[in-house]
PyMOL CGO cylinders between C-alpha atoms (Angstrom):
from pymol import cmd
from pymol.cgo import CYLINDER

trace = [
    CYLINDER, -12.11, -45.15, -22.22, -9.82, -43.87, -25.40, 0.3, 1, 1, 1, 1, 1, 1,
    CYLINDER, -9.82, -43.87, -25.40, -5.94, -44.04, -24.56, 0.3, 1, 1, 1, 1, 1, 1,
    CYLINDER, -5.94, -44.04, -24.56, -4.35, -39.88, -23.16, 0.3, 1, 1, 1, 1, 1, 1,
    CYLINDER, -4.35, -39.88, -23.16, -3.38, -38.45, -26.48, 0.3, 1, 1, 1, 1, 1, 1,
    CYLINDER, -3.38, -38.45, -26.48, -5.59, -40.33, -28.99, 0.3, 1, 1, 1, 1, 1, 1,
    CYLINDER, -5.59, -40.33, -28.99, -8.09, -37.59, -28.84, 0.3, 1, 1, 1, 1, 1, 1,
    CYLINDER, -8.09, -37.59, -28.84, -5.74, -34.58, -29.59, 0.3, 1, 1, 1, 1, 1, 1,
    CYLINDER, -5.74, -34.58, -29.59, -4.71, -37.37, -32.36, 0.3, 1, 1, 1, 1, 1, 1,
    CYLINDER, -4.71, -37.37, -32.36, -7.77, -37.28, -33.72, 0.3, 1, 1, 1, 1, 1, 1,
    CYLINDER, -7.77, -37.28, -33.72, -9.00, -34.23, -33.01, 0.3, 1, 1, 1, 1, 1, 1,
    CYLINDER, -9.00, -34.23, -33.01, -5.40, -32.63, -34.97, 0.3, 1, 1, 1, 1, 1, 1,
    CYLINDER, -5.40, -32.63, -34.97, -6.37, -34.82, -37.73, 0.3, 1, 1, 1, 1, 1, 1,
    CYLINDER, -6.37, -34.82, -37.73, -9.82, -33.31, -38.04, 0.3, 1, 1, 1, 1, 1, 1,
    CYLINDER, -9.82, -33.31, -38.04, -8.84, -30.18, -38.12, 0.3, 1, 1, 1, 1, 1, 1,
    CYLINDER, -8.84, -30.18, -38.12, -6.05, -30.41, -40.80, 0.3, 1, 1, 1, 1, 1, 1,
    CYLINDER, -6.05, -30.41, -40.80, -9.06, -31.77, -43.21, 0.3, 1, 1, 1, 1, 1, 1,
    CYLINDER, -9.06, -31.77, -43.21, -11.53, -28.71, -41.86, 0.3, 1, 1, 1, 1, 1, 1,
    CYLINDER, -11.53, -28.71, -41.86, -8.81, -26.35, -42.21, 0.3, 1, 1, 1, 1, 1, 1,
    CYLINDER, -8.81, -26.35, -42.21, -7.31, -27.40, -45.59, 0.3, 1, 1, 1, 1, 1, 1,
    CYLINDER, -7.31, -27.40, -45.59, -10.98, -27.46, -47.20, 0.3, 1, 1, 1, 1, 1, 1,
    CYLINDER, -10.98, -27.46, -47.20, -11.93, -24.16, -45.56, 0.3, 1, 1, 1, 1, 1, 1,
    CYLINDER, -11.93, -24.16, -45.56, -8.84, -22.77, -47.35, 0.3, 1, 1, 1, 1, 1, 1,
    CYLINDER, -8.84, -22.77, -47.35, -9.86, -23.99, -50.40, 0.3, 1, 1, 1, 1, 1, 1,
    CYLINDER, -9.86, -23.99, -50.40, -13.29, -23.22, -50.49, 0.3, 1, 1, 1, 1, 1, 1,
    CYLINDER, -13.29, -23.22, -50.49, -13.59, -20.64, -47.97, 0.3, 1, 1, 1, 1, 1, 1,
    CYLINDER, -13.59, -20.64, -47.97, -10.91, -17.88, -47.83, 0.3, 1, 1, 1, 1, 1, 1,
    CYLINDER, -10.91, -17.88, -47.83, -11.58, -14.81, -50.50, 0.3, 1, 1, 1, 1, 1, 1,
    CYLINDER, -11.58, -14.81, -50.50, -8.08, -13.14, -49.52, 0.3, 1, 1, 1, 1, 1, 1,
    CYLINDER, -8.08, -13.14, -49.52, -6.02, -11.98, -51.72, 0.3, 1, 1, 1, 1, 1, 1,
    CYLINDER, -6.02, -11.98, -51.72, -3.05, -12.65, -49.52, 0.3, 1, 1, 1, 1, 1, 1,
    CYLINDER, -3.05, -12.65, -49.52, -3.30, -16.15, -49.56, 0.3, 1, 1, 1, 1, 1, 1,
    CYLINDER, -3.30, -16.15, -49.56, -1.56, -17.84, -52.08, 0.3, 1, 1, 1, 1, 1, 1,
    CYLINDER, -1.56, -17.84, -52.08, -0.92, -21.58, -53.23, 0.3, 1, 1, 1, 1, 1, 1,
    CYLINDER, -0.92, -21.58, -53.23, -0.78, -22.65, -49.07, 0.3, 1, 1, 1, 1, 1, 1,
    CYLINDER, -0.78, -22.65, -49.07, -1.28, -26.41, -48.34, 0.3, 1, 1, 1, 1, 1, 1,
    CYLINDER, -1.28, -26.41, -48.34, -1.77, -27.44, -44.33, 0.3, 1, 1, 1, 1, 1, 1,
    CYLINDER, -1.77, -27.44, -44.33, 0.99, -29.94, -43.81, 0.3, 1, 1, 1, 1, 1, 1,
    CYLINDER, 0.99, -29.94, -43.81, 0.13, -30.58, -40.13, 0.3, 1, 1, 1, 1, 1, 1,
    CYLINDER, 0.13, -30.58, -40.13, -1.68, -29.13, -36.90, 0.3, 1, 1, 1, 1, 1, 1,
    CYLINDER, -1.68, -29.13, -36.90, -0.23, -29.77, -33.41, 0.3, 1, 1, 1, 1, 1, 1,
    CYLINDER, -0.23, -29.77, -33.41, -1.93, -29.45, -30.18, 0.3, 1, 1, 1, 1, 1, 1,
    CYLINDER, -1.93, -29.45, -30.18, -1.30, -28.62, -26.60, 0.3, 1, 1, 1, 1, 1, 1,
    CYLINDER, -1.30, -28.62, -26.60, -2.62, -31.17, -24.28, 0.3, 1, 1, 1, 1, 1, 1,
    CYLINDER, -2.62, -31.17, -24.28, -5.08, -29.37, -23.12, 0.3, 1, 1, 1, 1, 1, 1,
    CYLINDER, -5.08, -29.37, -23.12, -6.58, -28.82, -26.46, 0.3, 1, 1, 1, 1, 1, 1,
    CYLINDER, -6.58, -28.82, -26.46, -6.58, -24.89, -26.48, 0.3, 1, 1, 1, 1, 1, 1,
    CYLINDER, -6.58, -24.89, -26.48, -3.95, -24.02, -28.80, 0.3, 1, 1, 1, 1, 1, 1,
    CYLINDER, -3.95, -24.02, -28.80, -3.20, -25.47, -32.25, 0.3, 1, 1, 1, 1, 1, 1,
    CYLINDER, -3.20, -25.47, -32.25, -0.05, -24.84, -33.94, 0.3, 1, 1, 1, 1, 1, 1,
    CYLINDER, -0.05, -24.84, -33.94, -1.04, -25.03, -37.70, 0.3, 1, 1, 1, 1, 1, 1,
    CYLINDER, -1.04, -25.03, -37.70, 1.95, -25.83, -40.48, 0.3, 1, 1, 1, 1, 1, 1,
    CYLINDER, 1.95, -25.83, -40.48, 1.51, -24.03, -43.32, 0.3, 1, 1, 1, 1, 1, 1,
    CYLINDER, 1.51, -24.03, -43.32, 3.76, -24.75, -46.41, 0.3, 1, 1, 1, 1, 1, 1,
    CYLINDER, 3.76, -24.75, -46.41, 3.29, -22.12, -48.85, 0.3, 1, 1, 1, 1, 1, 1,
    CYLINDER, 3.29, -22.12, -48.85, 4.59, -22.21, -52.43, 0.3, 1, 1, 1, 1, 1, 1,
    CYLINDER, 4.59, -22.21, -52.43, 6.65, -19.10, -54.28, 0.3, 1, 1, 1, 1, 1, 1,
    CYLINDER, 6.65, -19.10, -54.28, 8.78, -16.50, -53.05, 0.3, 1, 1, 1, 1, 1, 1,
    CYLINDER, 8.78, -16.50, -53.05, 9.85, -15.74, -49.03, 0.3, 1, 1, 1, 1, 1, 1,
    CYLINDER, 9.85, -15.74, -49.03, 7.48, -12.21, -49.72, 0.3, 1, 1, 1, 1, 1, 1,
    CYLINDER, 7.48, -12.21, -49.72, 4.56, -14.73, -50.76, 0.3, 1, 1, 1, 1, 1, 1,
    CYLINDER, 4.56, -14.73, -50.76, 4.88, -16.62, -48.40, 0.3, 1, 1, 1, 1, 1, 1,
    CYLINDER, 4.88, -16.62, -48.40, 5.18, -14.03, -45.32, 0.3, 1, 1, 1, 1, 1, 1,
    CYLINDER, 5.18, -14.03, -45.32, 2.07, -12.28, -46.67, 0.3, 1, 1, 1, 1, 1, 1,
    CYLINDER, 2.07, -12.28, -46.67, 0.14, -15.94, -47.44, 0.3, 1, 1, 1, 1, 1, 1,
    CYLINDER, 0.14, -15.94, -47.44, 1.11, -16.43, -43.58, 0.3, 1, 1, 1, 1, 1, 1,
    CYLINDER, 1.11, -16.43, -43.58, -0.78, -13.20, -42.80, 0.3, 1, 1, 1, 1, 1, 1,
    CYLINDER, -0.78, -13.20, -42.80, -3.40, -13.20, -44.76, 0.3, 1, 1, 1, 1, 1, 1,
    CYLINDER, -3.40, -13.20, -44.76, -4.03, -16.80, -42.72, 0.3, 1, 1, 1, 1, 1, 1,
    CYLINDER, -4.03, -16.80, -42.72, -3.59, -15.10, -39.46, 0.3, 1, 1, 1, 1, 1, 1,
    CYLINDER, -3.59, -15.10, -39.46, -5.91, -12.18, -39.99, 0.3, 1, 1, 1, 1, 1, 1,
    CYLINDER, -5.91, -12.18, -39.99, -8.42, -15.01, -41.20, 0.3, 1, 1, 1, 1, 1, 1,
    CYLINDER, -8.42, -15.01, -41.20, -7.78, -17.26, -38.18, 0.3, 1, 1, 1, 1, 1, 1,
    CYLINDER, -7.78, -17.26, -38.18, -10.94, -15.76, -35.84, 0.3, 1, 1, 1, 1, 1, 1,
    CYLINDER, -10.94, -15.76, -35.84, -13.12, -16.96, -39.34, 0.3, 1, 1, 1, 1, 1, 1,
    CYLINDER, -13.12, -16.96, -39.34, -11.45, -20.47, -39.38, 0.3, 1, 1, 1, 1, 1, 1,
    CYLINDER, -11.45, -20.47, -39.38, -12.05, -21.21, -35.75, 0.3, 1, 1, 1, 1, 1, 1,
    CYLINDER, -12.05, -21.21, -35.75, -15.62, -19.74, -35.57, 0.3, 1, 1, 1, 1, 1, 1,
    CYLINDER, -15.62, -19.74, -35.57, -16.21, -22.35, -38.68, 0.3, 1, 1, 1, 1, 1, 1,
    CYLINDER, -16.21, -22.35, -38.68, -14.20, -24.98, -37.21, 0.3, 1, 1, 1, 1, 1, 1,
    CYLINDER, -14.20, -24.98, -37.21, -16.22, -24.91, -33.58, 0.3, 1, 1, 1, 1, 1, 1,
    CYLINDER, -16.22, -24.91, -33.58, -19.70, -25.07, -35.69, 0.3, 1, 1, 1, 1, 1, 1,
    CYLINDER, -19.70, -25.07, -35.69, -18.45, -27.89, -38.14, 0.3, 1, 1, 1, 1, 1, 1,
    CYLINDER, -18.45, -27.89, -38.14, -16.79, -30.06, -35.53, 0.3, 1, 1, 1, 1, 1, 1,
    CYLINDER, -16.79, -30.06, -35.53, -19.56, -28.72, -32.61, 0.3, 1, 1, 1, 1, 1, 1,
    CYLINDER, -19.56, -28.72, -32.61, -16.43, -28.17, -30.11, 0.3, 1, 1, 1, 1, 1, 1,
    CYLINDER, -16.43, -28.17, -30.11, -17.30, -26.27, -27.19, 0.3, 1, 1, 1, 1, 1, 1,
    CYLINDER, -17.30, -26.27, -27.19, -13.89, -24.55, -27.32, 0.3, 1, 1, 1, 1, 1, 1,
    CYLINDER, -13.89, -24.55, -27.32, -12.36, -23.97, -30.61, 0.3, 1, 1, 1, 1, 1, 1,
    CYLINDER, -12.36, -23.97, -30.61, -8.77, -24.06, -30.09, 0.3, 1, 1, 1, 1, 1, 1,
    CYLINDER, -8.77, -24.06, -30.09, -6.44, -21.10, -31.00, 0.3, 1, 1, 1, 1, 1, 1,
    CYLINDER, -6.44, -21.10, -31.00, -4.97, -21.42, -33.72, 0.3, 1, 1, 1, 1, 1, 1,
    CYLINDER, -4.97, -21.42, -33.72, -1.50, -19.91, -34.93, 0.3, 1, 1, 1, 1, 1, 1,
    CYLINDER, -1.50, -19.91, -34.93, 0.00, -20.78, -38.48, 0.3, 1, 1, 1, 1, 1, 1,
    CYLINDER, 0.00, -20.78, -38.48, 3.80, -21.38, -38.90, 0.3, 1, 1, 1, 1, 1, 1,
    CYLINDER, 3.80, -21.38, -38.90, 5.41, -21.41, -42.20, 0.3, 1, 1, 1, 1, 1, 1,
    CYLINDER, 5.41, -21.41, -42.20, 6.42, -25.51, -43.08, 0.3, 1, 1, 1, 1, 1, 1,
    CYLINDER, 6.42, -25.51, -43.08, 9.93, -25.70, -44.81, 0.3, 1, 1, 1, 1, 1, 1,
    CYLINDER, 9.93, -25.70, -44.81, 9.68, -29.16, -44.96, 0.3, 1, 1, 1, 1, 1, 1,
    CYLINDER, 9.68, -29.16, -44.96, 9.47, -29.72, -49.01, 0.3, 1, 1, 1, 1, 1, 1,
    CYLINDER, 9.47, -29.72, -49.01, 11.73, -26.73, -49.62, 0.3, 1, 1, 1, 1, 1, 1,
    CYLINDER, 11.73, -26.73, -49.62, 14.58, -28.85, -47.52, 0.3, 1, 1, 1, 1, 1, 1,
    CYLINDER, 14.58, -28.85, -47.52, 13.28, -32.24, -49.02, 0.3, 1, 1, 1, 1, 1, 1,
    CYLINDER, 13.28, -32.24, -49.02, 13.71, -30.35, -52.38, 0.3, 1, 1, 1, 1, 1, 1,
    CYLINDER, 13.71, -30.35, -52.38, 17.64, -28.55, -51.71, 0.3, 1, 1, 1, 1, 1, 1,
    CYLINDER, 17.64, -28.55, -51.71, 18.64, -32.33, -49.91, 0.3, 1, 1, 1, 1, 1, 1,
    CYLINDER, 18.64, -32.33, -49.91, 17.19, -34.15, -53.30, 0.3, 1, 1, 1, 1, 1, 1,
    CYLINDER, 17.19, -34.15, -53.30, 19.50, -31.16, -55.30, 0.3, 1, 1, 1, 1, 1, 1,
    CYLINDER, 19.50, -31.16, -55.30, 22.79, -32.08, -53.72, 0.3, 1, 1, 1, 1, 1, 1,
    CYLINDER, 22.79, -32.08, -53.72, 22.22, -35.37, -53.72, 0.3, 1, 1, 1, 1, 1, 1,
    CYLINDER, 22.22, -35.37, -53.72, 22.36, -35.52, -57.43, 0.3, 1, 1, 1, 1, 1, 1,
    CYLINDER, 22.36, -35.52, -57.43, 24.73, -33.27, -57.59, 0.3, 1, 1, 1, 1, 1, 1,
    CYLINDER, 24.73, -33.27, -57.59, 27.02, -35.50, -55.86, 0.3, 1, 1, 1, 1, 1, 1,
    CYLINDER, 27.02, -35.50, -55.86, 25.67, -38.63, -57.77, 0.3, 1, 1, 1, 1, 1, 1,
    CYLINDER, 25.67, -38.63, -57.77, 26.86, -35.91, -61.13, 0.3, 1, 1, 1, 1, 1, 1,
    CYLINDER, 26.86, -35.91, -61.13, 30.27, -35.84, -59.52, 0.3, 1, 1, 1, 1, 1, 1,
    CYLINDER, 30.27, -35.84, -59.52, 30.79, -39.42, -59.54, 0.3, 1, 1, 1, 1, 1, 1,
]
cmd.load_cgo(trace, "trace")
């Protein structure tokens, strides 16, 4: 038996990679700009994945990357259930990642205090 929690591990894992290629290979829309997956969380129950989308360029880019990944998200988990052969795809819902634009505005004052020394 596998330790509760190592298969939504895993499971999260695989579908970053599947999502993340089917982004790059498989998305024709327009909407979607310069959009890397940064991480996918489930629910325990494996239903619902909460996909974290950072998403280069301005806040209008990256509110109509984030929609042009939702209207696509009935594609992605139709691919995802053959690719993976998961009797339920999970839902999935994208949320916009602000993790490198914080990383980036932390790194700016930091040097600006280092400047100020």
């Amino acid at each position: 038996m596998s330790v509760p929690g190592r298969r939504a591990e895993r499971l999260a894992h695989q579908l970053r990679n599947e999502i993340a290629e089917l982004m790059e290979r498989g998305l024709k829309d327009p909407r979607i700009g310069f959009a890397t997956v940064t991480r996918v969380e489930l629910t325990p129950d494996l239903r619902h994945a909460s996909v974290r989308v950072s998403v280069m360029g301005s806040d209008e880019a990256q509110h109509a990357s984030l929609a042009g990944l939702s209207s696509a998200s009935g594609y992605l988990r139709h691919e995802i259930a053959q690719r993976l052969r998961l009797r339920y795809a999970p839902e999935l819902t994208f949320v916009l990642d602000h993790g490198a634009e914080d990383s980036e505005r932390i790194e700016t004052l930091l040097q600006k205090l280092k400047d100020e020394r």
